[in-house]
N, CA, C and O atoms as CSV, one atom per row, in Angstrom:
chain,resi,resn,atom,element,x,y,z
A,1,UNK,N,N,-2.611,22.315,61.994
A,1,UNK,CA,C,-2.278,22.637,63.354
A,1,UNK,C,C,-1.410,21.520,63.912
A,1,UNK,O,O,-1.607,20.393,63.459
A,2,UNK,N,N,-0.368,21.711,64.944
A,2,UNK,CA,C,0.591,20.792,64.884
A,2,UNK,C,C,0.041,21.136,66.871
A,2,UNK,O,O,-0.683,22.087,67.164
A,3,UNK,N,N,0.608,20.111,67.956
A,3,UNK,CA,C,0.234,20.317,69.468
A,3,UNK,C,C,1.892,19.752,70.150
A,3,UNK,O,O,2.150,18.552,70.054
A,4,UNK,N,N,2.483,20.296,70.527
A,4,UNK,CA,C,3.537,19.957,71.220
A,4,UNK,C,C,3.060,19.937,72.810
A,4,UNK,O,O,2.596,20.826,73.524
A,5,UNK,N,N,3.345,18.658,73.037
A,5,UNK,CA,C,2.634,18.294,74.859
A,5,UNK,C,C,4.149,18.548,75.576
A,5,UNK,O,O,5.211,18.677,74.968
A,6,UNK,N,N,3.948,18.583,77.011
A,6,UNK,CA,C,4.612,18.381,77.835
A,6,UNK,C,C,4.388,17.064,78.178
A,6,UNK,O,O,3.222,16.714,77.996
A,7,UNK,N,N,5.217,16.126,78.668
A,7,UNK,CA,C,4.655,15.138,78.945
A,7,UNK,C,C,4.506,14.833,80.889
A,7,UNK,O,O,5.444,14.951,81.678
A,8,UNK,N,N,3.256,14.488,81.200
A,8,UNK,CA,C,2.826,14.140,82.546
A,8,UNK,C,C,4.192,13.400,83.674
A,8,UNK,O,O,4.785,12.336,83.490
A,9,UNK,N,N,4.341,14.194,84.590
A,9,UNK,CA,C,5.537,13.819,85.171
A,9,UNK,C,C,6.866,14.899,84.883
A,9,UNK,O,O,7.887,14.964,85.568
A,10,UNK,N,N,6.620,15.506,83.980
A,10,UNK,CA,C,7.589,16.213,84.104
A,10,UNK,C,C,8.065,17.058,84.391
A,10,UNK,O,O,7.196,17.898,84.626
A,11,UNK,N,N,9.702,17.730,84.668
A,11,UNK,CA,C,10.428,18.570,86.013
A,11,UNK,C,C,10.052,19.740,85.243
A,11,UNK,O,O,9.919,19.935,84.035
A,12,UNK,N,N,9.886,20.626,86.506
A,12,UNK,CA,C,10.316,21.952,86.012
A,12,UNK,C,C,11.070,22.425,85.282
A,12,UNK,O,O,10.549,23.378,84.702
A,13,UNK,N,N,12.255,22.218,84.940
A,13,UNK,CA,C,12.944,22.892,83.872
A,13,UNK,C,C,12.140,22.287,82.177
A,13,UNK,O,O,11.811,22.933,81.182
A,14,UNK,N,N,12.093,21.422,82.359
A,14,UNK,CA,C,11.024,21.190,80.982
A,14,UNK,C,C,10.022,21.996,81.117
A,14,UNK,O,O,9.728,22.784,80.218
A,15,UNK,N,N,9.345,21.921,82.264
A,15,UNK,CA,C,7.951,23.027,81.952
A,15,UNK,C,C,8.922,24.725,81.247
A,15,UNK,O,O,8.972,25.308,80.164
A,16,UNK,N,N,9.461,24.899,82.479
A,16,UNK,CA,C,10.285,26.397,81.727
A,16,UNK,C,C,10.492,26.283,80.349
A,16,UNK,O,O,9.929,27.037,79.556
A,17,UNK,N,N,11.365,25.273,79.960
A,17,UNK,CA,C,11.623,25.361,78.572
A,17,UNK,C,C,10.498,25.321,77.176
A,17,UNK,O,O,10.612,25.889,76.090
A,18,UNK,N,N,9.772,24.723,77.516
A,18,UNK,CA,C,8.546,24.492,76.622
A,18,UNK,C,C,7.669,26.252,76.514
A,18,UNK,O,O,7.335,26.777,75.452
A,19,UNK,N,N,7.508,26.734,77.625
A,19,UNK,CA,C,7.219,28.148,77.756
A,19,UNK,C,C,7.542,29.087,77.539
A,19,UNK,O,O,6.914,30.127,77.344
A,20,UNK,N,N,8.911,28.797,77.539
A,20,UNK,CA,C,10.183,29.920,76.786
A,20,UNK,C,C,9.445,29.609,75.395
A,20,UNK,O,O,8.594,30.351,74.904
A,21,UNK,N,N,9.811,28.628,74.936
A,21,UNK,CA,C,9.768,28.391,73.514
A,21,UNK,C,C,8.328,29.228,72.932
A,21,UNK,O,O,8.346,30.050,72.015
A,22,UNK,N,N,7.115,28.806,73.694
A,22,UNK,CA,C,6.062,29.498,73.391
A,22,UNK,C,C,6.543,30.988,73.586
A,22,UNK,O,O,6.392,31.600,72.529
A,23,UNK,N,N,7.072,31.774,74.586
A,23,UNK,CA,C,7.248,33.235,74.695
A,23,UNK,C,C,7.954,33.885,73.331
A,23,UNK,O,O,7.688,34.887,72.668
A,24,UNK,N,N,8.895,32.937,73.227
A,24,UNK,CA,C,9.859,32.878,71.719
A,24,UNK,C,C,8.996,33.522,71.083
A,24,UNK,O,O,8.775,34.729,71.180
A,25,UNK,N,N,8.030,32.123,69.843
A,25,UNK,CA,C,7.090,31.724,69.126
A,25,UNK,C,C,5.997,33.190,69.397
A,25,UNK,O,O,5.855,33.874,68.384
A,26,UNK,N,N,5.263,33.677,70.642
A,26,UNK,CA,C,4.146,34.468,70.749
A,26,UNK,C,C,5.501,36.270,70.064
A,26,UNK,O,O,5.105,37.228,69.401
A,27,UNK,N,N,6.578,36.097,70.451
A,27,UNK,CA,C,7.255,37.674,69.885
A,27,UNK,C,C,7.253,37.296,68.156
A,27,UNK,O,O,6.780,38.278,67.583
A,28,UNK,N,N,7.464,36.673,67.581
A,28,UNK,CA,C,7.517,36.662,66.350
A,28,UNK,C,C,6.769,36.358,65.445
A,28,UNK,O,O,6.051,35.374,65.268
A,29,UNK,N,N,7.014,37.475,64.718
A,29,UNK,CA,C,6.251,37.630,63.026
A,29,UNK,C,C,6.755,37.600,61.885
A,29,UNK,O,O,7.076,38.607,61.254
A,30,UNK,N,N,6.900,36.243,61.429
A,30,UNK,CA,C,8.054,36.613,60.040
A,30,UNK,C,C,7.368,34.885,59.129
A,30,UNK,O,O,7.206,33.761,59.606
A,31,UNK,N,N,7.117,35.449,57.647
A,31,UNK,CA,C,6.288,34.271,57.179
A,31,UNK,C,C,7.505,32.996,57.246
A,31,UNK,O,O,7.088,31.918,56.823
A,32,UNK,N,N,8.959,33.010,57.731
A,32,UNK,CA,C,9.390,31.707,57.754
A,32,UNK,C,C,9.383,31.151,59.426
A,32,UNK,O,O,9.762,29.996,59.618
A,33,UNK,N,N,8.984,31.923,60.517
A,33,UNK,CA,C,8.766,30.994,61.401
A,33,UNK,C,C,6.918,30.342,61.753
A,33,UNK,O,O,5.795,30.623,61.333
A,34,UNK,N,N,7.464,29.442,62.669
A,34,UNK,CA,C,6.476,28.960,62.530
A,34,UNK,C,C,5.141,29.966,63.677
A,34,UNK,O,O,5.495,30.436,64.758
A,35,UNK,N,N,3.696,30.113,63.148
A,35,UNK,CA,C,2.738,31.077,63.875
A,35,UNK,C,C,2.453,29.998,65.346
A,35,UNK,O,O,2.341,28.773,65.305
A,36,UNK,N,N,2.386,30.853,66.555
A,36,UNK,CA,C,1.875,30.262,67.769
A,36,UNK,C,C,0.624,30.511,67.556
A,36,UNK,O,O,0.298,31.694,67.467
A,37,UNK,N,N,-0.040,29.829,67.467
A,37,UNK,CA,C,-1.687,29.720,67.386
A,37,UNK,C,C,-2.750,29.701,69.313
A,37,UNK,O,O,-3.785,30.209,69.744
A,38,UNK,N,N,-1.881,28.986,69.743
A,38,UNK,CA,C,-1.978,29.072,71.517
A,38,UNK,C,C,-0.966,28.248,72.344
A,38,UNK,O,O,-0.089,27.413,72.124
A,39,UNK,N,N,-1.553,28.936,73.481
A,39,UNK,CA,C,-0.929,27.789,74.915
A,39,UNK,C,C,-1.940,27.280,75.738
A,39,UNK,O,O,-2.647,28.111,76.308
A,40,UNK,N,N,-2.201,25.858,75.956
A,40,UNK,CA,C,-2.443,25.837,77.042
A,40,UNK,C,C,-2.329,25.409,78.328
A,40,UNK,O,O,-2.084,24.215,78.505
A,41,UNK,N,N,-2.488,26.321,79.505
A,41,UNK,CA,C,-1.746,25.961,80.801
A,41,UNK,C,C,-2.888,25.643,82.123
A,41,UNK,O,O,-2.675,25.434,83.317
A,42,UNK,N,N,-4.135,25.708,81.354
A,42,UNK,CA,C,-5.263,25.507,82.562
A,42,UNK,C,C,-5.434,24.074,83.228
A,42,UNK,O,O,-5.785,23.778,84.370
A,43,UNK,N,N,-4.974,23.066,81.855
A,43,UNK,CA,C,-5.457,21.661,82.135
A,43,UNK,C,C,-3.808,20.832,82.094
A,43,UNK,O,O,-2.729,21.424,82.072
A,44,UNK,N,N,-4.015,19.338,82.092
A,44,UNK,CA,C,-2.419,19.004,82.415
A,44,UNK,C,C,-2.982,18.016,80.665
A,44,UNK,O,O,-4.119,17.568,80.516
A,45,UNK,N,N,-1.976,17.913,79.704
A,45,UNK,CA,C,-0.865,18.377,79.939
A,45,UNK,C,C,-0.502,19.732,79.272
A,45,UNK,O,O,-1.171,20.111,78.310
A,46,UNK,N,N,0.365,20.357,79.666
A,46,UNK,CA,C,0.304,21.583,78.855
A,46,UNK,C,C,0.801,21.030,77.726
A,46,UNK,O,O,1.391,19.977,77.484
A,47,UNK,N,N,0.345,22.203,76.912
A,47,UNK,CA,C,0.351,22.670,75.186
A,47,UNK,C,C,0.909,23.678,74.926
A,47,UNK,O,O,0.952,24.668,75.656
A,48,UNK,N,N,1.573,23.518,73.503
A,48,UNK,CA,C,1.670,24.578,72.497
A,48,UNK,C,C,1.127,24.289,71.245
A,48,UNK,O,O,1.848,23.399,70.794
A,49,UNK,N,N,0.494,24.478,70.659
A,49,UNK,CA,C,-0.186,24.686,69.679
A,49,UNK,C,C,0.206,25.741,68.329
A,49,UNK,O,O,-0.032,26.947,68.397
A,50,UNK,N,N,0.641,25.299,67.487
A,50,UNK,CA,C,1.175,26.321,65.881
A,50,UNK,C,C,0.737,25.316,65.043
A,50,UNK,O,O,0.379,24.144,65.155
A,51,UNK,N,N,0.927,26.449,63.836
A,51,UNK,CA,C,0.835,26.059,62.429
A,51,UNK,C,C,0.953,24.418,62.327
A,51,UNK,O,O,0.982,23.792,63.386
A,52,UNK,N,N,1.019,23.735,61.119
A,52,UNK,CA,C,1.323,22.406,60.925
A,52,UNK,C,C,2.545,23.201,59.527
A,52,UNK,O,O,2.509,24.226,58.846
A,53,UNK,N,N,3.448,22.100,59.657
A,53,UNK,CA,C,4.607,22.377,58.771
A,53,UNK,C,C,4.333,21.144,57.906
A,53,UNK,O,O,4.258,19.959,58.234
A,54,UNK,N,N,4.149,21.996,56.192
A,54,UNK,CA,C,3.863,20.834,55.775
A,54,UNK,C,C,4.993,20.157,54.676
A,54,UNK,O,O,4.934,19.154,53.965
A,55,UNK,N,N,5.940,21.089,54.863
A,55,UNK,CA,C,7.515,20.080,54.404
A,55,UNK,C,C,8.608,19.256,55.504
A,55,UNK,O,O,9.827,19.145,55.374
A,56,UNK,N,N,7.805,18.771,56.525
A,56,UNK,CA,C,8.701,18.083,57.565
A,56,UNK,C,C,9.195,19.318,58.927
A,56,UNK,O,O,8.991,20.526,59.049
A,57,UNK,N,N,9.607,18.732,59.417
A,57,UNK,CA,C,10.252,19.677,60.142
A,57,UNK,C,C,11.309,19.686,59.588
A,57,UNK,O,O,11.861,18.933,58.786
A,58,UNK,N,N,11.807,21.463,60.529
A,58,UNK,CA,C,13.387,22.330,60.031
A,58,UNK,C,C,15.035,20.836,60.195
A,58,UNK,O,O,15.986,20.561,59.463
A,59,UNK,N,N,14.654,20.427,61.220
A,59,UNK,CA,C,15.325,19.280,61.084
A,59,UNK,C,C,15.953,18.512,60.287
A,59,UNK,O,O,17.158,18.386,60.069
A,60,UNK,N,N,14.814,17.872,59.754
A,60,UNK,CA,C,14.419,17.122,58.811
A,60,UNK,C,C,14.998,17.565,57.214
A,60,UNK,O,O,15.503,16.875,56.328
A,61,UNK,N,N,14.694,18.955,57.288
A,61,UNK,CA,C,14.676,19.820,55.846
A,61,UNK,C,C,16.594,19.340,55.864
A,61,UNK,O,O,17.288,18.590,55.178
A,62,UNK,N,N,16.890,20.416,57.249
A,62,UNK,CA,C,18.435,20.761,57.304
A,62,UNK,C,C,19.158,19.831,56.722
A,62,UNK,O,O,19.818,19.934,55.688
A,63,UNK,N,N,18.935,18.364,57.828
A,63,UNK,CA,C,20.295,17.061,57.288
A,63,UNK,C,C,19.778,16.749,55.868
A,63,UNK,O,O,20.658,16.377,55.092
A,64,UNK,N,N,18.255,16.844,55.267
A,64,UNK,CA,C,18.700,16.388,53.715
A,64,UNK,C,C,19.415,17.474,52.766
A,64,UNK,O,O,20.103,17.331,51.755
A,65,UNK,N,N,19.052,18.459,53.377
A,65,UNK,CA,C,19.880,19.570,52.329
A,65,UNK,C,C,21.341,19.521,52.820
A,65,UNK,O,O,21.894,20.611,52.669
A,66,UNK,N,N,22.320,18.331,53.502
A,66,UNK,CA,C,23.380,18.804,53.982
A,66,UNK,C,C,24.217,16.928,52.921
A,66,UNK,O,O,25.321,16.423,52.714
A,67,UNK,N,N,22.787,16.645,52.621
A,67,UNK,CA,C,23.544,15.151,51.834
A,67,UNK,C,C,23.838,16.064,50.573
A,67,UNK,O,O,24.398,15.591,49.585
C-alpha cells in the first residue's frame, strides 16, 4: 500500500488536484494502472491511498528506459 498526503497548509488548487487524481484512479480498471484502494477526506491530512508499486515509480521506470 503506498499513501499520497496532501500536505497541511495547503491551497485549494492542490486540494482539487490531488482529488481529481483520486476521481481519475477510482474510474479505472486496467492491470497496468495503479488500484485506488481509498480516500481519505474526514481527517486533515487528506489521503490517497493505492497499491504499492514494486518496480519504482512510472517515472523512475521511464528516464531509465530512455538511457
Amino acid at each position: 500500500m503506498a499513501v499520497k498526503t496532501l500536505k497541511l497548509g495547503a491551497g485549494e488548487r492542490e486540494r482539487c488536484d490531488l482529488m481529481n487524481e483520486a476521481s481519475v484512479l477510482a474510474q479505472l480498471d486496467d492491470p497496468n494502472v495503479l488500484l485506488l484502494e481509498g480516500v481519505v477526506t474526514r481527517s486533515q491530512p487528506i489521503m490517497v491511498i493505492t497499491e504499492f508499486m514494486h518496480n519504482s515509480s512510472l517515472s523512475q521506470f521511464l528516464q531509465a528506459s530512455s538511457l
